[in-house]
N, C-alpha and C positions, 0 to 999 in steps of 0.2 A: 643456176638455171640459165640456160642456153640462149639470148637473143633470138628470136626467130623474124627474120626479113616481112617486110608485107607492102603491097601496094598500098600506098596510101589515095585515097581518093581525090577529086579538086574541092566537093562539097558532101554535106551528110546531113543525115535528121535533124531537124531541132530536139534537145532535148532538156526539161528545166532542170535546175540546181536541184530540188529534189528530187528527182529519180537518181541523179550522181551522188547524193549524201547517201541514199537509199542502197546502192550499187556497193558505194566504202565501206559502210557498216557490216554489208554482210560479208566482205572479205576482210575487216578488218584486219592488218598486220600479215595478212596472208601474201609470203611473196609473187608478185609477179613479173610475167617475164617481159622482158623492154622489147619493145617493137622496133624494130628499123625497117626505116620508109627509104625507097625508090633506092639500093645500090647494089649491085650485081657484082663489086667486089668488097672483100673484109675489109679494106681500109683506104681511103682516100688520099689519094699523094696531095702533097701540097699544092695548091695554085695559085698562082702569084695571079698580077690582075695591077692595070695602068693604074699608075699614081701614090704606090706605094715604094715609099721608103725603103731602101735595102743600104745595108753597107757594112765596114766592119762592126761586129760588133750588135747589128740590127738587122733580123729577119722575120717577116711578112707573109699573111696570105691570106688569099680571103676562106671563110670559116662555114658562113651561112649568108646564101642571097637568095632567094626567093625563086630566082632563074634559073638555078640547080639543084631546088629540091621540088618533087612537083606535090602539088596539094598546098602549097603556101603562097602570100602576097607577100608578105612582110615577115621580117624576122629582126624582132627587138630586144633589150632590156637583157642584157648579157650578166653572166653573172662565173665564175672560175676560180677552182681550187684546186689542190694537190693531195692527192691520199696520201696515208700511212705508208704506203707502199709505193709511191713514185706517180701515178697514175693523172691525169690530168683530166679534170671533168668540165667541160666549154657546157655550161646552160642559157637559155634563150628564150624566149615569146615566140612561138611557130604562129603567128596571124592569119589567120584563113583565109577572109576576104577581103579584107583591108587590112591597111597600117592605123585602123583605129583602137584606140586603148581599151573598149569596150567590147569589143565583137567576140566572135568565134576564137577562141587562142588555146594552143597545147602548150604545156612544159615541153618542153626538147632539149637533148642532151648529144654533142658529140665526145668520145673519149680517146685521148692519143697515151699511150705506153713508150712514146720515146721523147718526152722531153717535148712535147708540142711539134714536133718536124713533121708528125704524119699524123691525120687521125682517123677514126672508123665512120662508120654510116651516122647517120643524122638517126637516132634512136626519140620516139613518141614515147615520155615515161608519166605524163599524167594528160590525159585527152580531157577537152573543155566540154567538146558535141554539144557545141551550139554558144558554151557558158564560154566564161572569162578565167582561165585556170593561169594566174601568170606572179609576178611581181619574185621571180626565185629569191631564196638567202639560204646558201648551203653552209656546213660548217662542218668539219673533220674531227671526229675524236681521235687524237691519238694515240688514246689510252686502247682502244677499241677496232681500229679502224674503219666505225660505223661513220659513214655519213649521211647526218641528216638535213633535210632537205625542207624550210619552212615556204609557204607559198600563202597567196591572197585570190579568193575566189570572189566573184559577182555575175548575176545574170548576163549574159550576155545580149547583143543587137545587133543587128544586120545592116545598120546604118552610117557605120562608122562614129558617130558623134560618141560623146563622151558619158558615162555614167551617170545616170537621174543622181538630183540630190535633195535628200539624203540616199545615199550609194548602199546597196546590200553588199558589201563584202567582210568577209569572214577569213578568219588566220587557218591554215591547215599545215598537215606533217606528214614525210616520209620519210624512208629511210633506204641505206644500200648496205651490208655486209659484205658484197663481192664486188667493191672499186666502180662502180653505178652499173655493172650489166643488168643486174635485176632490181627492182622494188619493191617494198611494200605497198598494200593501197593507202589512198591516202588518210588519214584522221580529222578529226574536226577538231579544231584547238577553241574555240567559240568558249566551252566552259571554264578553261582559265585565263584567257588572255582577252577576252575580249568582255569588259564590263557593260552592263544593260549602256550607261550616260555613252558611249564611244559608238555611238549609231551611225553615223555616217560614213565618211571616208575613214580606209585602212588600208595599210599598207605594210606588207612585210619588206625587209630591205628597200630596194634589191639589191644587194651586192651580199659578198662571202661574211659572214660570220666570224668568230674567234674563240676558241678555246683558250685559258687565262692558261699562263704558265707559273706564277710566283703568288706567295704567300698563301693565305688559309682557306683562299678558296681558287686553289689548282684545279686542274680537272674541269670546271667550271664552262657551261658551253650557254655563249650569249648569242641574239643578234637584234636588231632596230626593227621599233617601231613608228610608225607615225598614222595618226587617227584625230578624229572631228567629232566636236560632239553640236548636235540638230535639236535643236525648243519646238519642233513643227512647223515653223516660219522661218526660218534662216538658221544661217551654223553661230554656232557661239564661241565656242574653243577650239585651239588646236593642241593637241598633244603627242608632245615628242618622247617615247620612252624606249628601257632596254627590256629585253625577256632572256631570262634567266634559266637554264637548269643544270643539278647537281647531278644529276645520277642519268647522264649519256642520252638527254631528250625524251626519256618517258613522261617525264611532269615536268610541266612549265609554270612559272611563276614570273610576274609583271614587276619589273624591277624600279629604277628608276626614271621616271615622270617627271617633265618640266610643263605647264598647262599656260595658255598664254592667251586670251581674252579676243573675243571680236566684237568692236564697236557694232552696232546699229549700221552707222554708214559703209560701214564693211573695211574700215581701217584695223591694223593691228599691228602691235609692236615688233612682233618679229614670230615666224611660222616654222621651225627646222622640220625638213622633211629629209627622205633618203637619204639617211645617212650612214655615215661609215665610221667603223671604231676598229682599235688597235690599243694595244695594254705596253705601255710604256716601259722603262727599266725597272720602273720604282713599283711596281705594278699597280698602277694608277690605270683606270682606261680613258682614255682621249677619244670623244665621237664630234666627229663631222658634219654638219650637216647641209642641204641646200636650203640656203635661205630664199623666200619663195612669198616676194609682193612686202615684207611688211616695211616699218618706219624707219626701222635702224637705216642705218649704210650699210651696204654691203651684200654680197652674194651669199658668202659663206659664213656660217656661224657654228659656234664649237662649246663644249662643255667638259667636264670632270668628272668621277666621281672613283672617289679611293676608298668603297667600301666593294669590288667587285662588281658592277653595276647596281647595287639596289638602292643607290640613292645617289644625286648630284650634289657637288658640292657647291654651286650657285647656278643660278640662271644661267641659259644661251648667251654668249655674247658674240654680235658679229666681229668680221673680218675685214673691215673696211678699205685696206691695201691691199687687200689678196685680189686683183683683177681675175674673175672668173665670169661668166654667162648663168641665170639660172639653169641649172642642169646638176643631174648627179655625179659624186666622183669618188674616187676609190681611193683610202689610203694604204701602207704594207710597208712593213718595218725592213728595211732591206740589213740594218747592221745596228747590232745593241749596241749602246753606249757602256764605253766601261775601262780597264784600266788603257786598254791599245787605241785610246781616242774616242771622239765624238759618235754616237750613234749616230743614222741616218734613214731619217722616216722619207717614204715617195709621196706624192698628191699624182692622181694624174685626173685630168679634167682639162677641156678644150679651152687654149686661153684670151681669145677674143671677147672681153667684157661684153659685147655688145649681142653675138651671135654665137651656133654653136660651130664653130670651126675651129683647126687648128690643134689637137692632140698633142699635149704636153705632158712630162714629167716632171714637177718640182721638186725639190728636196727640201727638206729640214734636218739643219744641224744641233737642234736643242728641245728637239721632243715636240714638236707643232708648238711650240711659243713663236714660232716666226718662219718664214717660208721665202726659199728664191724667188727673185724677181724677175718675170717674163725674161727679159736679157739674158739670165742664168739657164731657163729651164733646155730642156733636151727635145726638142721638135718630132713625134712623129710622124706626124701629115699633117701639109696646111692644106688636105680638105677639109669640107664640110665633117663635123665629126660629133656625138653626143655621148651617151653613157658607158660608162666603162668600168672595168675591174684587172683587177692585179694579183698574182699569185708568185709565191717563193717558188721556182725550179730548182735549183742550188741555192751554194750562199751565196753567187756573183749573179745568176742568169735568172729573169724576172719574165713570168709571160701576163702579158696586157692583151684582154679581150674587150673590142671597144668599137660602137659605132662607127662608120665613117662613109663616105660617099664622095666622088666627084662631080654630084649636082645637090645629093641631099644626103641630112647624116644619116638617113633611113634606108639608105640602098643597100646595105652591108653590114654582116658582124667582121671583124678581122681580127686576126690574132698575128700577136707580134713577140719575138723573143729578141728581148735584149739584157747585157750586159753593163756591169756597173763601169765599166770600161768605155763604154757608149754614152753611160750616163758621163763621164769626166767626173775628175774629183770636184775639192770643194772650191769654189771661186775665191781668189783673194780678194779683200774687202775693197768698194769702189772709190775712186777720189771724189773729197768733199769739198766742197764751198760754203764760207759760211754766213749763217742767216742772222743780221742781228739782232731782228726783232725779237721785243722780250720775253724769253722762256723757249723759244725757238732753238731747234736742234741742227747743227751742219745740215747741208743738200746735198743728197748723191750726184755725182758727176756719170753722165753714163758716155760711152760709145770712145773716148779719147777726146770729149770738146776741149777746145785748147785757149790759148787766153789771147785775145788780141786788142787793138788801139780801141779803148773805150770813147764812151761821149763824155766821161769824168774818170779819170785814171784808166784802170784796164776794162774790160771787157769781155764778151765769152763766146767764140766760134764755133758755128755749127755746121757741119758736114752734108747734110741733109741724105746722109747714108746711115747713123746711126747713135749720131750726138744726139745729148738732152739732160736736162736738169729736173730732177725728183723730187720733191719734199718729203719726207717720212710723215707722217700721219701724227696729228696730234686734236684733240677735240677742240681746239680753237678752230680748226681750220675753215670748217664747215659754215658757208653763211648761211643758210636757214633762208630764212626772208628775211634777213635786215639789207638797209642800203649797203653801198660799197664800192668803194674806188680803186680801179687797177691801174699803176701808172707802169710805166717800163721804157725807155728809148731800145729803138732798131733799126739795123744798116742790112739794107740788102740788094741786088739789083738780078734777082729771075726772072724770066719772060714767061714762064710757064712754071705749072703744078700749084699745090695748094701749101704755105707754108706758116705753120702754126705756131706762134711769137706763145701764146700760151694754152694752156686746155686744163680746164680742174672740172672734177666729176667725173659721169659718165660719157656717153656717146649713144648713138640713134635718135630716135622720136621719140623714142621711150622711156627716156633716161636723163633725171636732170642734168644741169651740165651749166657751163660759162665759159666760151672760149672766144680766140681773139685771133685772125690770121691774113697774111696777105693772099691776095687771089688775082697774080701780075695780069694770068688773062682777060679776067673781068675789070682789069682796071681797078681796082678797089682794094678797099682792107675793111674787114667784116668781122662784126662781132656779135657771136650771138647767142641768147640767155632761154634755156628751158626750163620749166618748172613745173609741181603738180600740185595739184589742190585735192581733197580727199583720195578716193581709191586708186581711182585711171585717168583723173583726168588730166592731161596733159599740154601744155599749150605754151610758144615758143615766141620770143621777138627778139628783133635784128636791126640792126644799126648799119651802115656802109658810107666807105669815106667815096667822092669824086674823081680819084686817082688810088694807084697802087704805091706811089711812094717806093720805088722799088730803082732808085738814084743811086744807090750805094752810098747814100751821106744816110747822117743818124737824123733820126726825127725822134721825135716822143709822144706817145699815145697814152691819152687819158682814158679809161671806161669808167662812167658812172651810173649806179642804178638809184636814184632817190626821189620821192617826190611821186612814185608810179610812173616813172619814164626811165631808160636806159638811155645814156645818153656816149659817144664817142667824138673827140677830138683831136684833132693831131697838132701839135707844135701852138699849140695854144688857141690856135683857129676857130669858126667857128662849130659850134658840133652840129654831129649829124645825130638826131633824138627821134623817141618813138613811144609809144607808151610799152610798161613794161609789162610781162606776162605774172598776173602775180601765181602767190604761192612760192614755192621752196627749193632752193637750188641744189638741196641736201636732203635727198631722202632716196630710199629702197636700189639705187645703185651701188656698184664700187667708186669707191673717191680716193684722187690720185689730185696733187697739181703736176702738170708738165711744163716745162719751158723747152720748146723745140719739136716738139712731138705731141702726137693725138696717143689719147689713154690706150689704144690700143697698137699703136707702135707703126701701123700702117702710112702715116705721113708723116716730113720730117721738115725740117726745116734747114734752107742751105743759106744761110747769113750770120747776123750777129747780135747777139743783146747785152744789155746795161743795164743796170740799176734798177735792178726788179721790185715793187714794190705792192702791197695789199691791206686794204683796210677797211673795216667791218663798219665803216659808215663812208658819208659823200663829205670830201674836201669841199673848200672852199676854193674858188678861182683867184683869191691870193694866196694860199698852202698851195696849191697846184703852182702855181709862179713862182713860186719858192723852190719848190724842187726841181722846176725846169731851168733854172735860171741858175740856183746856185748849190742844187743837190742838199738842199738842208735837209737833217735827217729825220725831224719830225717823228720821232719814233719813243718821246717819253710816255710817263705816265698818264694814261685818259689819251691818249693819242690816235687809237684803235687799230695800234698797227698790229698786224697778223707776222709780216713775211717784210724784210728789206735783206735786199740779195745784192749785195754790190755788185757780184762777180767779178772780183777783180785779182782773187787767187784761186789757185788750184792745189789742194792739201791731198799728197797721198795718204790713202790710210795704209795702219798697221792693225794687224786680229790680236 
């Protein structure tokens, strides 16, 4: 059936969720035909647009802005897949009146027939009038070439704010036989997937779907859930599950569930929400998730389960070195693993721990057991940038539909094709330094730091362009709230910028953290400790010496936290103390130590360090004399040493 063009209006009736259940029912499965709003020709040329990336290998353009479709504010929550037949389907949030997650919102669909280079009108393929019709998770049979189409419905408001809670939203279904020009209307999924206890928030995807390729349940068409369950007075649970069907989307069935508890005080272990999954060689599926406020570390959190989704093989467990922003992200198997080498799984998600900026492409070479490190990944804009998705073109050419903006990630959908050629192969493994403290794994060397005249043998140079020393993550690392003493000597002599001797944790106000830096212009060296105490609360203290120390001779710097004070000194001097911020220096962030650099890669540092050392209680001021005096290593049993980094080689490695 034919698309047929329509103006679309700027605004329209109110109308409740049920007269739209009411509206579905009586068409149910009844095709119809997609509307395309405001274009006077069949298909759209590309348009490029400031600030986008172009080059071999990588092309750009903007997709859906709100300034060139008329009847829309906002255009969000992207979501992209590839037909049976070639076809490329870009779906979206068409926001009416605002960029609020609540309000007036249509499904929107554009569709390109060449590989993403060009695509047609901006097509209305389920209208909200007035409601909340949004959150896409498409999925392609291939057996079929149906694709169907799950979404998440709620009352709508005019207010922009957020969803009452407990939230009315409900799972629904459509579907397309002819490469998405026409539709079904949509279905209510409510009687199978959605049980009485899941009353509150729901959310299908959003991102693409998966049809299983291997073992007894081929054919097999999944995609995420995430849902809350409401006592009358506050949410209690969060659950993260898969939905399942065998027979091409007509019956759905609630797969594997992981439920994870909300305290009273509103703390909780860990919340996977939006997530994305992919069926690995062994045909195992791997899901994603964004981890979202709770205890653990980390952004991201991931699961298993090798029965075809209907059941996990343990709990979520986060990602605690995976630097990522809360935000959604898309995974997509670019190459199986198999006899001609390593498979290679993508991550794309904005890589600014702190903020959502920055559109990246990670790889993994061993199935998501581990992922490149910012350094590695493939840059496609360091703007402001948030949700995205991934789809196979070929088996080299990969199109990425994904937030982005040059003031907000909300200005724009874009769409980008690139190449694995773009992407670059796999990185050889980085040189290492090694740590001796006990149980302690080598440190990543990043950027070419190179080794120079120590305050005790050698030493370690930093560029302040893109040197820096990594720890790999081990569960010691993390202090929680116990005391703790950082010692380390440093030489440096800049007049200006801000240069970070070390940084563990996250970064912002929001995020605990412990870092230590010179700051030539302010005269000083400044150290300073965030923490949080139940849900949000948050609260930060700082330490700063009466000089920057910035002679280019080596001094050495104590930070200690014990007692409820933080306390810093240089060269043994007196300190500069404060009371400290209690609560935890280790929770609901990504955690990273850095030597040279902020977690986010943004500062660097152009000097030198020594004998880096961490310990999960407060020295004493003759242990401190000790090691300033004659480097003792202090590092046996009951010692509380974390981390002792001589720095004083540079090991390349071999894969």
């Amino acid at each position: 059936m034919a698309s047929v063009p329509r103006s679309r209006p700027g605004t329209r009736p109110w109308r409740r969720r049920a007269a739209v259940l009411l509206a579905a029912a009586a068409l149910a499965l009844t095709p119809l035909p997609v509307r395309a709003a405001d274009s006077d020709s069949p298909a759209s040329a590309a348009r490029g647009g400031s600030g986008l990336r172009t080059g071999p290998g990588l092309e750009q353009q903007v997709l859906f802005k709100a300034a060139e479709e008329q009847g829309y504010a906002c255009f969000r929550i992207p979501a992209v897949v590839t037909s049976k037949d070639g076809t490329l389907l870009a779906f979206a949030e068409g926001r009416v009146d605002n960029c609020g997650d609540a309000g007036d919102i249509d499904l929107v669909l554009k569709r390109s027939t060449d590989g993403g280079r060009t695509w047609g009108p901006l097509q209305v393929i389920n209208e909200g009038g007035g409601d909340t019709h949004g959150n896409p998770a498409p999925i392609v049979d291939l057996r079929t070439g149906r694709i169907v189409l799950a979404s998440t419905y709620n009352t709508g408001r005019d207010d922009s704010q957020s969803c009452d809670v407990p939230c009315d939203r409900t799972p629904h279904l459509q579907y397309s036989d002819d490469d998405g020009a026409t539709w079904s209307a949509p279905e209510d999924l409510s009687p199978s997937l959605l049980p009485p206890s899941w009353n509150s928030w729901y959310a299908t995807g959003p991102v693409h779907g998966i049809q299983l390729r291997h073992g007894r349940h081929k054919g097999r068409l999944l995609f995420t859930v995430n849902t809350e369950s409401h006592d009358g007075t506050r949410i209690t649970h969060n659950h993260a599950a898969l939905a399942y069907s065998d027979d091409g989307g007509r019956r759905w069935k609630i797969g594997a569930v992981d439920t994870f508890p909300i305290a009273a005080d509103g703390t909780f272990r860990q919340k996977p929400s939006e997530m994305t999954l992919v069926e690995r060689s062994d045909g195992s599926v791997y899901v994603s998730g964004r981890e979202q406020d709770g205890t653990d570390l980390g952004h991201r959190d991931y699961a298993i389960s090798r029965d075809g989704g209907e059941s996990f093989t343990a709990p979520f467990r986060t990602l605690p070195d995976l630097p990522v922003p809360q935000v959604q992200g898309s995974i997509l198997p670019l190459r199986d693993a198999g006899r001609d080498g390593p498979g290679r799984l993508l991550f794309s998600t904005p890589a600014d721990p702190d903020r959502r900026r920055t559109m990246m492409i990670r790889s993994s070479w061993d199935e998501g057991r581990g992922w490149d490190g910012v350094e590695d990944g493939a840059v496609v804009t360091t703007d402001w940038s948030g949700y995205s998705d991934m789809t196979a073109i070929s088996h080299d050419t990969v199109g990425l539909l994904y937030e982005g903006g040059a003031v907000d990630a909300r200005d724009e959908i874009r769409f980008a094709r690139f190449t694995e050629d773009w992407l670059g192969p796999r990185h050889a493994p980085a040189p290492t330094t090694e740590d001796h403290a006990p149980g302690a794994r080598p440190a990543t060397v990043l950027g070419g730091a190179s080794g120079a005249e120590g305050r005790f043998g050698r030493g370690l140079a930093f560029d302040g362009t893109d040197d820096a020393v990594r720890l790999p993550y081990r569960d010691a690392l993390p202090l929680g709230t116990r005391d703790f003493t950082v010692s380390l000597w440093f030489r440096y002599s800049a007049t200006s910028g801000q240069h970070p001797f070390l940084w563990m944790g996250g970064i912002g106000t929001k995020q605990p953290q412990v870092w230590l830096r010179g700051e030539p212009a302010g005269n000083r060296i400044r150290a300073l400790m965030t923490t949080v105490n139940g849900f949000s609360t948050f609260t930060s203290a700082s330490v700063s010496t009466a000089t920057a120390y910035n002679d280019g001779q080596w001094h050495h710097l104590a930070l200690t936290r014990s007692g409820g004070r933080l306390s810093l000194s240089v060269d043994g001097g007196a300190s500069a103390s404060a009371p400290d911020a209690p609560g935890t220096v280790s929770r609901t962030a990504p955690f990273a130590v850095h030597l040279g650099q902020t977690v986010d890669s943004r500062s660097l540092m152009t000097g030198a360090l020594d004998e880096f050392r961490l310990y999960d209680r407060a020295l004493s001021d003759t242990e401190l004399r000790r090691i300033r005096e004659f480097n003792a290593p202090l590092d046996g049993p009951g010692s509380g040493a974390l981390v002792r980094l001589p720095l004083d080689r540079v090991r390349s490695a071999h894969r």
